[in-house]
C-alpha positions in Angstrom: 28.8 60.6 -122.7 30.6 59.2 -125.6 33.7 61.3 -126.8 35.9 62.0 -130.2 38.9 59.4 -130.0 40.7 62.6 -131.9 39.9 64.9 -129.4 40.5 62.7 -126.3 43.8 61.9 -127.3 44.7 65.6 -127.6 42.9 66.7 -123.9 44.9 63.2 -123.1 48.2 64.2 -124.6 48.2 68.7 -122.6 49.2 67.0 -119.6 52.4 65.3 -120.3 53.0 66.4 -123.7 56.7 67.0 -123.2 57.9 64.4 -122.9 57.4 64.4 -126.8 61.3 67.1 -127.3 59.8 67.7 -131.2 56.9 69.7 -129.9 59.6 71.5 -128.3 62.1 71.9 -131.3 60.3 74.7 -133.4 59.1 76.6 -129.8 62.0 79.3 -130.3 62.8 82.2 -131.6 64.9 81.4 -134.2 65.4 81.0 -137.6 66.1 78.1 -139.2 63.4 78.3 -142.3 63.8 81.7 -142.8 62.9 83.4 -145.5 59.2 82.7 -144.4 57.6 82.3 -148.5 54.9 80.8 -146.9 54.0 83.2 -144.2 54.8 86.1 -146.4 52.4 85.2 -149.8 48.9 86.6 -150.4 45.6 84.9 -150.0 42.2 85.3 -151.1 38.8 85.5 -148.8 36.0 85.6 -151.0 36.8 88.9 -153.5 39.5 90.6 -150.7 43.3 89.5 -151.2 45.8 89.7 -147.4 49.1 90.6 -148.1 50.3 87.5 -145.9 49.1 84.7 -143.6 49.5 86.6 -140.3 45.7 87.1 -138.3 45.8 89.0 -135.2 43.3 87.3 -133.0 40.8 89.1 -131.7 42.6 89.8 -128.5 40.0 92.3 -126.3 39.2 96.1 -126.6 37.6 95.4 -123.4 37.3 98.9 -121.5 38.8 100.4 -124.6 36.3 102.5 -126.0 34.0 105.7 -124.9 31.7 104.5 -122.0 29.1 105.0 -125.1 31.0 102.6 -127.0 32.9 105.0 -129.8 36.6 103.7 -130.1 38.5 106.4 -128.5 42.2 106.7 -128.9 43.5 104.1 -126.8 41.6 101.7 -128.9 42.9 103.4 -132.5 46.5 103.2 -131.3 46.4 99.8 -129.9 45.4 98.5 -133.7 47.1 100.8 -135.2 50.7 99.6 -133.5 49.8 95.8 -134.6 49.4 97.2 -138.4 52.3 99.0 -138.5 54.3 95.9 -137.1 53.5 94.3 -140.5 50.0 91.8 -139.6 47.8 91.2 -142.8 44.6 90.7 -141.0 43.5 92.3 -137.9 40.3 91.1 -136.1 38.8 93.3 -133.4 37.6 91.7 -129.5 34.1 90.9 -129.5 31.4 93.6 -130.5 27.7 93.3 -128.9 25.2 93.7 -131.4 22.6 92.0 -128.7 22.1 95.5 -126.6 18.6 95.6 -125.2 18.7 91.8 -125.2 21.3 90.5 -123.6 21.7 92.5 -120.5 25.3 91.2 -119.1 26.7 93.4 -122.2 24.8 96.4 -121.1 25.7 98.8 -117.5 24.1 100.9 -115.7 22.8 104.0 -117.9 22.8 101.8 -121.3 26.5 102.0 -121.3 28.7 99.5 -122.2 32.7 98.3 -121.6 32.4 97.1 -124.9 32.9 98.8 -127.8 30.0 99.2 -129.8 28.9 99.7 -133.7 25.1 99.4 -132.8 24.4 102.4 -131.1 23.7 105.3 -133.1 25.6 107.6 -135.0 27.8 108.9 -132.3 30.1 106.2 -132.4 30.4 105.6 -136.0 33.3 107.9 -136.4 35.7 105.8 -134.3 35.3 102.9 -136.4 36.0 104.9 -140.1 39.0 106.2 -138.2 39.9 102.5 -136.9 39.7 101.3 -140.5 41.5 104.1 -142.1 44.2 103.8 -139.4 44.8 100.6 -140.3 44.5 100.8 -144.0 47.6 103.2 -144.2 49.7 100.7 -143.0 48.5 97.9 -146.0 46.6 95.6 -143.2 43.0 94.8 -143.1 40.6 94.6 -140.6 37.6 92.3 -139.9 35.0 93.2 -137.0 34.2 90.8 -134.7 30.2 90.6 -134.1 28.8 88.6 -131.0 25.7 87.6 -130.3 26.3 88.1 -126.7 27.3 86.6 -123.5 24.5 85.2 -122.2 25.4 82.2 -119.6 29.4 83.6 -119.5 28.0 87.1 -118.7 28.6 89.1 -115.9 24.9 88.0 -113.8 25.3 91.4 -111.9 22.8 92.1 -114.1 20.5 90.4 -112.4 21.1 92.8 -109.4 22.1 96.2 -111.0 18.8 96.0 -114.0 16.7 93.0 -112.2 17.0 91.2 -115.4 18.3 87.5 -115.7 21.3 86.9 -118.1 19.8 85.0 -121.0 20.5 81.7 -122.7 19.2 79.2 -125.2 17.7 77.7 -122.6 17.7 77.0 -118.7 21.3 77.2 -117.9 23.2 77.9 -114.9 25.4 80.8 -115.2 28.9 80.0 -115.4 30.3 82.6 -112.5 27.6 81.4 -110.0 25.9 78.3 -110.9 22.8 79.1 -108.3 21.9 82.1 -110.7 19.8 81.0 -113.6 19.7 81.9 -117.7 16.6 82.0 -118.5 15.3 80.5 -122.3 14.9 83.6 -124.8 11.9 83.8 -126.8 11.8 83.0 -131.2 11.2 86.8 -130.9 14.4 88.0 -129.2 16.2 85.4 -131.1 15.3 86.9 -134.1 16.3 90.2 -133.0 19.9 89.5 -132.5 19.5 88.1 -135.6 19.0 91.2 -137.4 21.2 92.7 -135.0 24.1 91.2 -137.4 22.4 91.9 -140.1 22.8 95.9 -139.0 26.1 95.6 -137.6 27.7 94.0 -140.7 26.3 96.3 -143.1 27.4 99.2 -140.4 30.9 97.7 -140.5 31.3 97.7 -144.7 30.0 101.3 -144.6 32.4 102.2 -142.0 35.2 100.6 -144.1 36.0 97.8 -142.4 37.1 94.8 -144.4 34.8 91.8 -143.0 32.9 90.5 -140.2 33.5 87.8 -137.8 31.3 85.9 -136.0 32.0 84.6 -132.4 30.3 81.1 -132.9 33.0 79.6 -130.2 33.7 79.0 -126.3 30.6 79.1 -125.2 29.1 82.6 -126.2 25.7 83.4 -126.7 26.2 82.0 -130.3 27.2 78.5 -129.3 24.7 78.7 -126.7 22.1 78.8 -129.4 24.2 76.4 -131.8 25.2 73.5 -129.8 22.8 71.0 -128.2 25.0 71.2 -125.3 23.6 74.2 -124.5 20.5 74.7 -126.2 17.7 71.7 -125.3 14.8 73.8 -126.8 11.7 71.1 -128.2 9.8 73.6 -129.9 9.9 76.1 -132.7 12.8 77.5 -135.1 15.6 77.2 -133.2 14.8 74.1 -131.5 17.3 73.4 -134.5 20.5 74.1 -133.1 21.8 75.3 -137.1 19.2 77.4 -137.3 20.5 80.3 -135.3 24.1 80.4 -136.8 23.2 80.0 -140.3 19.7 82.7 -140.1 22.2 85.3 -139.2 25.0 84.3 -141.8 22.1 84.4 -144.2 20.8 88.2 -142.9 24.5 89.2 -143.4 24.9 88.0 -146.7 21.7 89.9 -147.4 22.6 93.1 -146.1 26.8 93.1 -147.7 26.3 91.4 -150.7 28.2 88.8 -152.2 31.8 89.7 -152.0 31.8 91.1 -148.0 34.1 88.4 -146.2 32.7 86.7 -143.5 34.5 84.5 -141.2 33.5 82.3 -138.6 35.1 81.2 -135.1 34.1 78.0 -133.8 35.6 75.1 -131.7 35.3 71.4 -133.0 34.8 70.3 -130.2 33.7 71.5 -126.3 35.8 68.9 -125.4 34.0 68.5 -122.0 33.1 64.9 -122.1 36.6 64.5 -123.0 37.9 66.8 -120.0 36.2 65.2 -117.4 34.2 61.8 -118.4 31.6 60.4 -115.7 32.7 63.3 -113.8 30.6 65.6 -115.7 27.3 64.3 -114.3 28.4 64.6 -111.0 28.2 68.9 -111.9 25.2 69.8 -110.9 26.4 73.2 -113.5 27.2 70.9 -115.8 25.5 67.8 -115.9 22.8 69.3 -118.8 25.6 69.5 -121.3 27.3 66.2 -121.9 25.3 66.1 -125.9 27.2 68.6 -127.1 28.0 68.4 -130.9 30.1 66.0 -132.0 33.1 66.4 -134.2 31.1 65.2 -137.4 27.8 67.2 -136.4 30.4 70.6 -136.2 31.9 69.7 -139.6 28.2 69.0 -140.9 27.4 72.3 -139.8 30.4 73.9 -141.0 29.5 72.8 -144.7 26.2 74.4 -144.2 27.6 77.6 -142.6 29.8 77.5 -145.7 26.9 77.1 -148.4 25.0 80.2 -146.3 27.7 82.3 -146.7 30.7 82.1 -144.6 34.0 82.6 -146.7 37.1 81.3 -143.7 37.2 79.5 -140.5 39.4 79.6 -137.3 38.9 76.5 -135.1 40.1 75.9 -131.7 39.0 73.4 -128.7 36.9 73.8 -125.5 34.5 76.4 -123.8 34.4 78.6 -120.6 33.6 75.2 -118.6 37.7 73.7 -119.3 38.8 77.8 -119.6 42.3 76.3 -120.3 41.6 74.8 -123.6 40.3 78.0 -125.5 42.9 80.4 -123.9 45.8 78.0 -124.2 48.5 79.1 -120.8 51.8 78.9 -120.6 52.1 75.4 -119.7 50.5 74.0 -122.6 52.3 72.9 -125.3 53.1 75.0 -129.2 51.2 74.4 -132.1 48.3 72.3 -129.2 45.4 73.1 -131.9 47.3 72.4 -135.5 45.8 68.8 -135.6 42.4 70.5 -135.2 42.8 72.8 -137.7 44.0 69.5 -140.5 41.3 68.4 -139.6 38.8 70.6 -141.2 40.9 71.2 -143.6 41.1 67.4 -144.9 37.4 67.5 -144.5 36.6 70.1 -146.9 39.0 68.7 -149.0 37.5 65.5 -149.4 33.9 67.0 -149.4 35.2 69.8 -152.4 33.8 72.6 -150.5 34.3 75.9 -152.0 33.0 79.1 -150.8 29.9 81.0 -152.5 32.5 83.1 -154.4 33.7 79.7 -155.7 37.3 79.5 -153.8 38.6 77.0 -150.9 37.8 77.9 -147.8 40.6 78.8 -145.6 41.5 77.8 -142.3 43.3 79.5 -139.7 45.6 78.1 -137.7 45.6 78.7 -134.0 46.9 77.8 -130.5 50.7 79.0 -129.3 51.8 79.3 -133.1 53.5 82.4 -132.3 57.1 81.1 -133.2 58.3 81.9 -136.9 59.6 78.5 -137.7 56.6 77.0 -136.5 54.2 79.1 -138.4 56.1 78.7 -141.4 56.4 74.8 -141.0 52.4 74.7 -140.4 51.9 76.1 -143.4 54.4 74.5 -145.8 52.4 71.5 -144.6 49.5 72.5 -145.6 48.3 71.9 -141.8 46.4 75.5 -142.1 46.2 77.9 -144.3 46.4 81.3 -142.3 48.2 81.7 -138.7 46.6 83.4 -136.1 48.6 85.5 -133.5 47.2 87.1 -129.9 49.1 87.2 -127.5 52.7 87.0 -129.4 51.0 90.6 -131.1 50.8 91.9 -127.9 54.0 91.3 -126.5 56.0 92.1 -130.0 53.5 93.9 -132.6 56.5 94.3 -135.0 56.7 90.5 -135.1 55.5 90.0 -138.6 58.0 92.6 -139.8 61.2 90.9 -137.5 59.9 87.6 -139.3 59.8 89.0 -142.8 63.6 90.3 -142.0 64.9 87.0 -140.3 65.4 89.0 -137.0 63.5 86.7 -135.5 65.9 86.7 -132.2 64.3 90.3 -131.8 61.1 89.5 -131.2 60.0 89.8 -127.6 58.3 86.4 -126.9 54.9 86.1 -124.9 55.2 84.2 -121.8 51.7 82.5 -121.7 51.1 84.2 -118.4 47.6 85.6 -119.3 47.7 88.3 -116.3 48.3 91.0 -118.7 46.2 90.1 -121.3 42.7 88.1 -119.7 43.3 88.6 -116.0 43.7 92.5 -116.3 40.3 93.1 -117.6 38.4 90.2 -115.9 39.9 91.7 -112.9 37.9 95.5 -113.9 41.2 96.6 -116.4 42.1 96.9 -120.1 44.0 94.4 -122.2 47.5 94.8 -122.1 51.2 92.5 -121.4 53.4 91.3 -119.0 56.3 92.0 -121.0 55.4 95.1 -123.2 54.3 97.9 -121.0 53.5 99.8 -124.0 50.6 97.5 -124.9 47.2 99.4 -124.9 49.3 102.0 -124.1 50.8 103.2 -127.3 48.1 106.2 -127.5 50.2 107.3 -123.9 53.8 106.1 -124.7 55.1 106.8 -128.4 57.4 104.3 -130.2 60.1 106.5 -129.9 61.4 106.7 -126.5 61.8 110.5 -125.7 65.3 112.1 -125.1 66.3 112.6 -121.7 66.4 116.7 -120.8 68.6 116.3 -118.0 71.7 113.5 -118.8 72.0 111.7 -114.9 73.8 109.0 -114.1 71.5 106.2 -112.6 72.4 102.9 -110.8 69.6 100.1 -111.0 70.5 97.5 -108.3 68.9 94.2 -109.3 68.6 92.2 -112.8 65.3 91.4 -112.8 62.3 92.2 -115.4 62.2 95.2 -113.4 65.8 96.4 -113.3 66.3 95.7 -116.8 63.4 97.2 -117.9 64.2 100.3 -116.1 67.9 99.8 -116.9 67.6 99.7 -120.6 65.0 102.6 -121.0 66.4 105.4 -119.3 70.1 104.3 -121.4 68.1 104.1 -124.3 67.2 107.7 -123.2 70.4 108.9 -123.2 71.3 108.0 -119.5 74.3 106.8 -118.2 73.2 103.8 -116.1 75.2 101.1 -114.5 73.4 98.0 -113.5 74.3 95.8 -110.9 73.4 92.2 -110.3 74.4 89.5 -107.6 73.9 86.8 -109.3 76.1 85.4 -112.1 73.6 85.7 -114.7 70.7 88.1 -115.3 66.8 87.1 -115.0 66.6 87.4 -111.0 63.1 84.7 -110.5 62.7 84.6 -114.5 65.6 82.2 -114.3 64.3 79.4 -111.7 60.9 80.1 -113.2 62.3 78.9 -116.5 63.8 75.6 -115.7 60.4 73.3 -116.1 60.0 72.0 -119.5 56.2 73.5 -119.4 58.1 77.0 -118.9 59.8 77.1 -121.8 58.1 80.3 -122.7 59.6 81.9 -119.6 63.0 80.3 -120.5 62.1 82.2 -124.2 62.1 85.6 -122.3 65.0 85.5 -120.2 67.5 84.5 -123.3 65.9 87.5 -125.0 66.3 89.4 -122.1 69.8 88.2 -122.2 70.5 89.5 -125.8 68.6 92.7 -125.3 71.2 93.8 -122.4 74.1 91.4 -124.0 73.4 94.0 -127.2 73.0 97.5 -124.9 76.5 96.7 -123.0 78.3 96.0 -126.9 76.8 99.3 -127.9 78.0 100.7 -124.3 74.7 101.9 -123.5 74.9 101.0 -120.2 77.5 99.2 -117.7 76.8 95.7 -116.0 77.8 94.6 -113.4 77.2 90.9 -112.2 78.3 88.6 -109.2 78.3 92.1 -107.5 76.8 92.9 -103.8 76.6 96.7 -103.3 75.9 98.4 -100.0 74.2 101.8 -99.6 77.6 103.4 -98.8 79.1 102.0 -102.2 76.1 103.0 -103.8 76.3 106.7 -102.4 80.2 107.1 -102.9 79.6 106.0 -106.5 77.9 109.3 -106.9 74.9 108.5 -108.9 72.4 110.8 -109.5 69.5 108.5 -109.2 69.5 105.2 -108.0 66.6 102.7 -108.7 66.1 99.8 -106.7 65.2 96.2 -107.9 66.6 94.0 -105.5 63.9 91.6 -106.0 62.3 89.6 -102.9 63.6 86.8 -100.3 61.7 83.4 -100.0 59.6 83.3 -97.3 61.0 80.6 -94.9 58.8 80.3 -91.6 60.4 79.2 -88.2 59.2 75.6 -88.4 61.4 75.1 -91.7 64.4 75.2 -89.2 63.4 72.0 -87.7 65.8 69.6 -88.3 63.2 66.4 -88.2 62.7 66.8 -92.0 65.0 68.1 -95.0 63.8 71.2 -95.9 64.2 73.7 -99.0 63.1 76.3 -101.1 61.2 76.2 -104.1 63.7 78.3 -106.4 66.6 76.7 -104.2 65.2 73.0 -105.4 64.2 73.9 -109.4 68.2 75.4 -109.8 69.9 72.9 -108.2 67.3 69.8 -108.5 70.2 67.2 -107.4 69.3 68.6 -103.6 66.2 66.4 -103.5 68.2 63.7 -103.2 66.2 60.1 -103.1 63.0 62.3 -102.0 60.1 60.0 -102.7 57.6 61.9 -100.5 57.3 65.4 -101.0 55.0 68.3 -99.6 55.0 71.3 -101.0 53.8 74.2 -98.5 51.8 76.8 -100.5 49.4 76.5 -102.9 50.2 79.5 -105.0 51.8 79.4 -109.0 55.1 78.3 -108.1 53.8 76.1 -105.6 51.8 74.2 -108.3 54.2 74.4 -111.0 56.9 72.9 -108.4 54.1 70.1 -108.1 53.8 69.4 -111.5 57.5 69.5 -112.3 58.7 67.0 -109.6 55.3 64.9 -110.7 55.9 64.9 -114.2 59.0 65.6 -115.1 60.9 64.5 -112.6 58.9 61.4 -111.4 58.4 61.4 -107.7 55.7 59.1 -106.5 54.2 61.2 -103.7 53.9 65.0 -104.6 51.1 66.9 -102.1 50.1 70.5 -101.9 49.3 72.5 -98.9 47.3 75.9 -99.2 46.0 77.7 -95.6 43.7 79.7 -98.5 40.4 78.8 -99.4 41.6 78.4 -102.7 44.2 76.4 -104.9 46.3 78.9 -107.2 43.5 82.1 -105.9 44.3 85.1 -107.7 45.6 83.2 -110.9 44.2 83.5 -114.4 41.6 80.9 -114.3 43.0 79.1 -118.2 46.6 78.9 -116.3 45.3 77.4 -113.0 42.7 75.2 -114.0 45.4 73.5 -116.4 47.8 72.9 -113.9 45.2 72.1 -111.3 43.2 69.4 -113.8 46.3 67.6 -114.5 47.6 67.6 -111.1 44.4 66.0 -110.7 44.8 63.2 -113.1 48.6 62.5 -111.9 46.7 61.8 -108.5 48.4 65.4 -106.6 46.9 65.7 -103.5 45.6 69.5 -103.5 45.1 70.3 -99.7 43.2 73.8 -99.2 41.8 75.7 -95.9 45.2 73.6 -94.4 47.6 75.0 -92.5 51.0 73.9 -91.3 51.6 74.0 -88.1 55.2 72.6 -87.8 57.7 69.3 -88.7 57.8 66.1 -87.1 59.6 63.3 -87.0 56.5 61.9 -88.4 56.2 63.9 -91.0 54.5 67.6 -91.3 51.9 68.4 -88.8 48.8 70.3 -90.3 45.3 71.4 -89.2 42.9 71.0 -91.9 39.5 71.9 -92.6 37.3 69.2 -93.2 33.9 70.6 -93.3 32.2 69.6 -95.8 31.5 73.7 -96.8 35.4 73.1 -98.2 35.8 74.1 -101.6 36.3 71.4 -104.1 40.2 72.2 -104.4 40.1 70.5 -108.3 37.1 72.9 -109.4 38.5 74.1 -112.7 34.6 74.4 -114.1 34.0 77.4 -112.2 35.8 80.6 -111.8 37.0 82.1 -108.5 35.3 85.4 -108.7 37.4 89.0 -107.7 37.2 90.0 -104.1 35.0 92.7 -104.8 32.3 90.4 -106.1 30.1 89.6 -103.6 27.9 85.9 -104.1 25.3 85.7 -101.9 24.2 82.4 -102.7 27.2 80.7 -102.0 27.4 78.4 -99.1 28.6 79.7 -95.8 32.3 78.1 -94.8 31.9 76.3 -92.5 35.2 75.3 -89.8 35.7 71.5 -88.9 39.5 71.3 -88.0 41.4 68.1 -87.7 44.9 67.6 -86.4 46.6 65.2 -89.4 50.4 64.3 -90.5 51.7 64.4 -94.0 54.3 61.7 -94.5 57.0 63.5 -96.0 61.0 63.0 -96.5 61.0 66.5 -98.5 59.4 69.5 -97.5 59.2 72.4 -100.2 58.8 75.9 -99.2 56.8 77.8 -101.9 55.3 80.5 -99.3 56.1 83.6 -101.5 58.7 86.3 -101.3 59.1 88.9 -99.5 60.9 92.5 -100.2 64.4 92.7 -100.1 63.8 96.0 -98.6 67.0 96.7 -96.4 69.0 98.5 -98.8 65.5 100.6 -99.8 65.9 101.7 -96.0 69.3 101.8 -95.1 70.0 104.2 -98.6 67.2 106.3 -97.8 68.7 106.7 -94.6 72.0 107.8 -95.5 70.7 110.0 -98.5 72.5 107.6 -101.4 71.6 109.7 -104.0 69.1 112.9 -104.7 66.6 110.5 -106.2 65.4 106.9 -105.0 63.0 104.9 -106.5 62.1 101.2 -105.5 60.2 99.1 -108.5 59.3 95.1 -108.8 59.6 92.5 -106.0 61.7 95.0 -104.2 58.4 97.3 -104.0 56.0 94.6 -102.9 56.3 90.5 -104.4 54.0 90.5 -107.7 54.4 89.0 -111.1 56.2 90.4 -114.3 53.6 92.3 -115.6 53.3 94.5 -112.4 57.4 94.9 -112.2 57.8 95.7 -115.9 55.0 98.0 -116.1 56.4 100.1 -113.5 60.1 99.7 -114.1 59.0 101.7 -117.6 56.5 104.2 -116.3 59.2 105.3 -113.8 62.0 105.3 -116.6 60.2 107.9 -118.9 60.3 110.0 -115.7 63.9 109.9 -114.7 
């Protein structure tokens, strides 16, 4: 059970982190150490020289490609828009080259929603015309191979092809535990292992630049390359280097010398570290708590090295602490620099070269995606290449708005993960909250398209929707007014950017600021704030088309009017935080994001002794990206949060808030952050049958919190559809029906190429 000191304190440090305003000071967009030399000077991997120190990470593909696995045009344009913005190195999402032997990459009727090189000739086109793509636009382009899924894959498989997912040896799958991964044979092993010896030599034929192994997080690879996971006592790979460095070798045989390879790989799993004694208690995890140490990764990093591998990129965690590989929104900038020093310092002090007899680079990653930051990371020397996902998907010209010190252009990401993990766990594509054109750019061209017909259009609302929709269709050529109630712009973006942890949110609504701050000086469009309008206004105004973006109400049940206990909002409370008065015990009712993040801003940042959460759902934070719940939920944990599911409110006392609760033991575990919540259409049959217990209980409480959801703001919808307002009506965002941003921007677009 014994842990890295390093590595604890950083798991230690993601809950309160800050508290620390430095880590805060370079988390902007702005420009304080422009010009970027740093970020904008060559390097060298092995014999191939990158115009600058910008990687896009390998940020999905995921149902982005033929169903045979060719890259179709969706997939072409989606890379293509990242080179064009100006990125040195791109790196594809994962690639199976384990087909045939690891069925959770494989569907029904051998096909795949992965893109594939292995298949046959069909689908080597696609990946000449991927690299050529890119190529015109001076950026390069690295496949990334994986061995497979194994215990992370989809165990459908198991049902749709009666075939268990694989593993290194007897592991529970990660989805649902009760399903096991059965121990491949030396003989399948050694398939995959050729597998990337094929798919690397596939990739330099097709033109690609390098290949890139997917040794991290848990995969098939680390399955078979950390002790953690693989427990085999006999044969080849009973030695848990073995697999990594065979297949490193079988690529260096089939490419040559001078092909790159690079490697990702964490330093850590970081579980012991995540969850100490509590690890044994998991019956799905109690098998791994001798995973490699810090000092076994770097040994095996040198021998990686000396087999062939020309760059690194290292992060922290695996599938089992989701948070820690796919950084949210609430962690804090730059979280895995410290890592990266690390190996660097190592290699350093050991002299390690690669086999073409250069230093080995290491990238960089973990929420770098701020200019200053990057730049100061690598003046440092803390890395030697930066790698950018999500900030590529929400700005792809962000290298080039870098390189020209616009950095207050550049649309910033917003750590939400729904657009970018959560849309294709949920069955989707890749794409972003805040940049509807993501994955969409074979669809929706760069250029907006002139408006045929010139109308004058009111948007009602300020919102990410009404902006959205505001500023395309006057980037169009419309004349559009937009009208807002409030005194600023941002609608929910504004409360939801008050907690320190949101300071990406707070990042987006001062850029949405300056984008219709900019539109207004170039009289693109009119605004209107502190301004109520009625249907009747609206229709004597004469518009042409009116779009409506009202945004939602907070949903405030009839007990909340007691008067036994102050009672308030959750957006009322984070804008005007002075209202909690001397609150020392406060429940929050609802379980949900804001409901959570309300938690861990009055426990953290605020300081109130006695925080709980109430949730009538099953589930904490259900229907969440499981990286941006299970960070919020694990240190809620640690700060001693009650989490209170299957409990529901059934009015205020002068005793405090009365609740019926679930008590069965059937309960889920409300702190689970180990295992995923699976989508509603995924059925588990082993799962343990709920089971209802209730109990009568009272919640001491001199605060109650409201954090229920919103509802439409629907009455001027109805009341200007009633009186005819205007030829054309259109209803997007929370107005529509309460979502997130990514729903209310991607429609707010869609429906303002149309107008």
């Amino acid at each position: 059970m014994a842990g890295n000191d390093v590595v604890q304190r950083l798991v230690d440090s993601y809950g309160d982190w800050f508290k620390d305003e430095e880590k805060l000071r370079y988390a902007k967009m702005e420009a304080e150490l422009y010009p970027y030399d740093s970020i904008f000077s060559p390097i060298q991997i092995n014999h191939l020289t990158i115009k600058n120190r910008l990687v896009m990470a390998p940020m999905g593909n995921v149902n982005m490609a033929e169903e045979t696995g060719r890259p179709n045009q969706q997939m072409l344009e989606y890379f293509f828009e990242r080179a064009r913005g100006g990125v040195g190195l791109i790196t594809t999402g994962l690639i199976p080259i384990s087909h045939g032997v690891d069925a959770t990459v494989t569907e029904l009727g051998k096909l795949s929603y992965f893109p594939r090189i292995d298949r046959s000739r069909t689908v080597f086109a696609g990946w000449r015309d991927l690299a050529q793509g890119v190529h015109a636009y001076g950026a390069r382009i690295f496949v990334q191979l994986t061995a497979g899924l194994g215990r992370v894959g989809n165990p459908q498989c198991l049902i749709t092809q009666t075939k268990f997912p694989p593993s290194a040896s007897f592991n529970p799958n990660f989805y649902i535990s009760q399903i096991p991964c059965l121990r491949m044979s030396g003989r399948r092993i050694k398939k995959i292992v050729k597998g990337f010896g094929q798919g690397a030599a596939d990739a330099k034929t097709a033109g690609l630049d390098g290949v890139y192994l997917h040794g991290h997080e848990g995969y098939l690879m680390e399955q078979l390359t950390n002790p953690a996971f693989n427990r085999r006592k006999l044969g080849r790979y009973a030695d848990w280097q073995a697999f990594g460095i065979d297949s490193v070798r079988e690529i260096r045989t089939r490419v040559g010398p001078r092909y790159p390879i690079m490697y990702r790989i964490d330093l850590s799993l970081a579980l012991n570290e995540t969850y100490g004694l509590e690890l044994m208690a998991q019956t799905s995890m109690k098998k791994f708590t001798k995973g490699r140490t810090v000092e076994m990764t770097l040994d095996y990093m040198e021998n990686l090295v000396k087999a062939g591998v020309d760059i690194f990129d290292v992060d922290l965690g695996c599938y089992d602490n989701w948070w820690l590989p796919h950084p949210p929104a609430s962690m804090p900038p730059a979280c895995y620099l410290e890592v990266a020093t690390i190996v660097k310092e190592h290699f350093a002090e050991k002299g390690v070269l690669s086999n073409a007899g250069v230093a080995v680079p290491i990238v960089g990653v973990g929420k770098l995606g701020y200019p200053d930051l990057a730049e100061k990371a690598l003046r440092e020397g803390a890395c030697d290449m930066v790698m950018l996902g999500r900030p590529l998907l929400a700005d792809p010209a962000w290298p080039s708005k870098a390189y020209a010190g616009e950095c207050a252009d550049i649309r910033p990401c917003i750590g939400c993960q729904e657009g970018c993990i959560n849309e294709f766990v949920e069955g989707g594509h890749p794409q972003c909250a805040v940049n509807p054109r993501t994955a969409f750019e074979h669809e929706y061209a760069a250029d907006l398209p002139a408006a045929v017909e010139l109308k004058r259009i009111g948007v009602v609302g300020a919102g990410p929707a009404g902006i959205t929709a505001a500023l395309t269709a006057a980037r169009r050529g419309h004349m559009v007014e937009l009208f807002e109630g409030d005194a600023q712009i941002g609608g929910k973006v504004v409360s939801g950017g008050v907690a320190k942890i949101k300071y990406e949110m707070k990042n987006y609504r001062d850029w949405l600021e300056r984008e219709v701050a900019a539109a207004v000086d170039a009289e693109l469009l009119t605004l209107h704030l502190n301004t109520e309008v009625t249907a009747e206004e609206l229709k004597a105004a004469g518009f042409d088309a009116l779009v409506l973006s009202a945004g939602g109400f907070d949903i405030v049940p009839p007990f909340a009017r007691s008067k036994e206990i102050p009672t308030i909002t959750a957006t009322d409370l984070i804008l005007h935080p002075e209202k909690r008065a001397n609150a020392k015990q406060v429940v929050i009712i609802g379980g949900g994001v804001v409901g959570c993040e309300t938690a861990y801003w009055l426990k953290y940042e605020l300081g109130i002794p006695d925080v709980s959460v109430v949730e009538m759902d099953t589930y904490i934070m259900n229907h969440t990206c499981t990286a941006n719940r299970g960070h919020l939920i694990h240190y809620l944990k640690r700060a001693g949060v009650p989490l209170l599911n299957c409990t529901t409110v059934v009015g205020l006392s002068a005793d405090g808030v009365e609740v019926v609760r679930n008590v069965s033991k059937t309960v889920p575990d409300p702190y689970n952050t180990w295992a995923p919540i699976l989508p509603e259409n995924i059925e588990n049959p082993l799962a343990p049958r709920l089971i209802v217990e209730e109990q009568k209980q009272t919640l001491s409480a001199d605060l109650v919190v409201l954090a229920m959801g919103y509802k439409p703001n629907d009455a001027l919808l109805y009341e200007a559809q009633r009186i005819q307002a205007a030829p054309e009506l259109h209803v997007i965002g929370d107005n529509f029906a309460a979502g997130k941003v990514h729903e209310a921007t991607r429609s707010a677009y869609r429906l303002a190429l149309s107008l």
